[in-house]
C-alpha positions as CSV (number, residue, x, y, z in Angstrom):
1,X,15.3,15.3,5.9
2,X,15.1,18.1,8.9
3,X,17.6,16.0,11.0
4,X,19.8,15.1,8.1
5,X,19.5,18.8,7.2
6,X,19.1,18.1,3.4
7,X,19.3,20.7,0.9
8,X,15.5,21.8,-0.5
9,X,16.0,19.4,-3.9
10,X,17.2,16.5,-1.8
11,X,14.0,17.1,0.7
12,X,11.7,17.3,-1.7
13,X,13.0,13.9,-3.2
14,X,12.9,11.8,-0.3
15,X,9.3,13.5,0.2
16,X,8.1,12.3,-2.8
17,X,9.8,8.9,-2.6
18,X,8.2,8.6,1.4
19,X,4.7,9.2,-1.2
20,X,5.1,6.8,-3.2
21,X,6.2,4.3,-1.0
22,X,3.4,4.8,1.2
23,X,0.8,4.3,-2.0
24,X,2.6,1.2,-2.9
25,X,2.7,-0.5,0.7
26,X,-1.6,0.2,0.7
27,X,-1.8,-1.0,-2.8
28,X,0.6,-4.3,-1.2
29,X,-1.7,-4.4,1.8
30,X,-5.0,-4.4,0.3
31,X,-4.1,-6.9,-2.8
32,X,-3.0,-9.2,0.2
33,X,-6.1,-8.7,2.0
34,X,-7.6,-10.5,-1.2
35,X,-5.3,-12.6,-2.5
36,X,-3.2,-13.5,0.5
37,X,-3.8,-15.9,3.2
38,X,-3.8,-15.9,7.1
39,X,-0.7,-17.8,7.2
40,X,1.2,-15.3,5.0
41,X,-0.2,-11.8,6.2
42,X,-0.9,-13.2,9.9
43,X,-4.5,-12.0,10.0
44,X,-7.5,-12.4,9.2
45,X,-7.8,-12.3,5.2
46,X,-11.2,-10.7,3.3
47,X,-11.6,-8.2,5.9
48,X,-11.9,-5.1,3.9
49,X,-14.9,-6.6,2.1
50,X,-16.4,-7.8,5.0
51,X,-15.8,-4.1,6.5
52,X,-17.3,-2.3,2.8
53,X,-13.8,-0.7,2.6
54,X,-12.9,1.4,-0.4
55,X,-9.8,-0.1,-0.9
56,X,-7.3,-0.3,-4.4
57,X,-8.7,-3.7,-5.4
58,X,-12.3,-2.8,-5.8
59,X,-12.0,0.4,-7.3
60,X,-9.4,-1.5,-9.7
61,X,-9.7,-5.2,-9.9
62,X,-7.3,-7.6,-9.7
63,X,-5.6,-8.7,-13.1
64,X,-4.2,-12.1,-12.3
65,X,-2.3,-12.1,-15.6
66,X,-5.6,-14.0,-18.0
C-alpha cells in the first residue's frame, strides 16, 4: 500500500483483505496438521497436538460433513 501509494480507502482494504488472508492460511495450516498427511503438507502431521498447541481445530472441531 505505502509503495503503491494507495489512497486511505484502498489501504485500509488491502489491510483488511492481508487479515483475512492471514486467518484463513492458519485455519488451512492447522486443519492440515490434522487431516492432512506428510506426503501432502511435507512434514510431520499431528504435531500441534503432540506440542498442546491452541490451534483452530481444537477450539472448533473438525465437521467432516456427518
Amino acid at each position: 500500500a505505502i509503495i503503491s501509494e494507495l489512497d486511505s480507502d484502498s489501504s485500509l482494504a488491502l489491510n483488511k483483505f492481508a487479515e483475512y488472508f492471514g486467518i484463513a492460511y492458519q485455519i488451512h495450516n492447522d486443519l492440515m496438521d490434522v487431516v492432512g498427511t506428510e506426503q501432502v503438507t511435507g512434514k510431520k502431521v499431528q504435531n500441534d497436538a503432540a506440542l498442546d498447541k491452541k490451534t483452530y481445530p481444537s477450539f472448533l472441531g473438525i465437521d467432516q460433513g456427518t
